[in-house]
N, C-alpha and C positions, 0 to 999 in steps of 0.2 A: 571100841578103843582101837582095835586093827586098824578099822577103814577111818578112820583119825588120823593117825599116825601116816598112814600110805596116802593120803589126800595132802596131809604135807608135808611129806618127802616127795609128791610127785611134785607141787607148786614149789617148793627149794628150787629141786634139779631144772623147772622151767626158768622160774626167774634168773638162776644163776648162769646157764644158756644163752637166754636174752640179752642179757648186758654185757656179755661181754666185749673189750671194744678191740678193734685191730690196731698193735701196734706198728705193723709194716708199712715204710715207704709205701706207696701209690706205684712212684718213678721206678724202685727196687722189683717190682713183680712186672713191670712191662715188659714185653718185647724192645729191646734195642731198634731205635727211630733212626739209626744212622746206617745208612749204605755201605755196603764196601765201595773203596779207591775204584774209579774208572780209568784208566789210562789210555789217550785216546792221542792219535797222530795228526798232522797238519798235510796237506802235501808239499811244504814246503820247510819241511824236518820238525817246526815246532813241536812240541812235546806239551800236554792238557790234561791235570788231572782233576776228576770231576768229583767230590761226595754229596749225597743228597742227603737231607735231614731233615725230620718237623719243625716247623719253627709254627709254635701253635695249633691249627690246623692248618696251614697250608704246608706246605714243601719249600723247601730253600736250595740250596747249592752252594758249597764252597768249590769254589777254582782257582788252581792252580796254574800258571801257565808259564813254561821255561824255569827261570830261575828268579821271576819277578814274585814278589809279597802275594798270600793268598789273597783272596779275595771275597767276599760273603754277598750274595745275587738274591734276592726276594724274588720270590713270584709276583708278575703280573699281570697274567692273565693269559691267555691264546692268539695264538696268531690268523689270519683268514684259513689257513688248513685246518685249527682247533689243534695245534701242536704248540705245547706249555712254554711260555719262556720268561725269565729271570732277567731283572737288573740290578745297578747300582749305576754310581754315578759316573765310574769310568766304562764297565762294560753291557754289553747284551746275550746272555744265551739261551739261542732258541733250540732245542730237540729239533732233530727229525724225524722221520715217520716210521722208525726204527726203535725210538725210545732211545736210544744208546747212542748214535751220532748226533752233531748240533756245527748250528753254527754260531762261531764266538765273533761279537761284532764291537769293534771299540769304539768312543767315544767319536773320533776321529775320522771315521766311516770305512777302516779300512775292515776285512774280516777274512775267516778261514772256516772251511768246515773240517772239524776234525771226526776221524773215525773211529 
């Protein structure tokens, strides 16, 4: 009767083990996918703020630049150095081999590396 009893108190305590399901977010236990603010200069005074983020699996970038509307840059792949760079349909930004400086290239062809 013992080894009864203790055969199914142990299958209870497994099965009830087993099933149970996680209530938590997925997104709630990650590690935070967003960068802190870059703040990076022009030489010719502009002012560039840069944050990375997942978008998916790849990486994104919002930038800032002066006092104009952020803006949201997809990754498109590497440049002939294999250094990352971002678009949309007004701007370009490529890293430099720093990780942390870039150059930002508009629509228009004019550009700046900010540091």
């Amino acid at each position: 009767m013992n080894k009864t009893f203790l055969i199914l108190a142990l299958s209870a305590t497994i099965t009830a083990s087993c099933s149970k399901t996680e209530k938590q977010n997925a997104a709630d236990s990650e590690t935070s996918l967003v960068q802190e603010a870059q703040i990076l200069k022009c030489e010719n005074g502009s002012t560039l703020t840069a944050i990375y983020f997942a978008e998916g699996d790849m990486v994104a970038v919002r930038i800032k630049k002066d006092q104009e509307a952020e803006q949201k840059l997809s990754a498109k792949g590497t440049n002939p150095n294999g250094d990352p760079y971002f678009r949309n349909s007004t701007y370009t930004w490529e890293l430099l081999e720093d990780g942390k400086a870039g150059r930002l290239t508009h629509k228009g062809g004019s550009n700046c590396i900010y540091r």
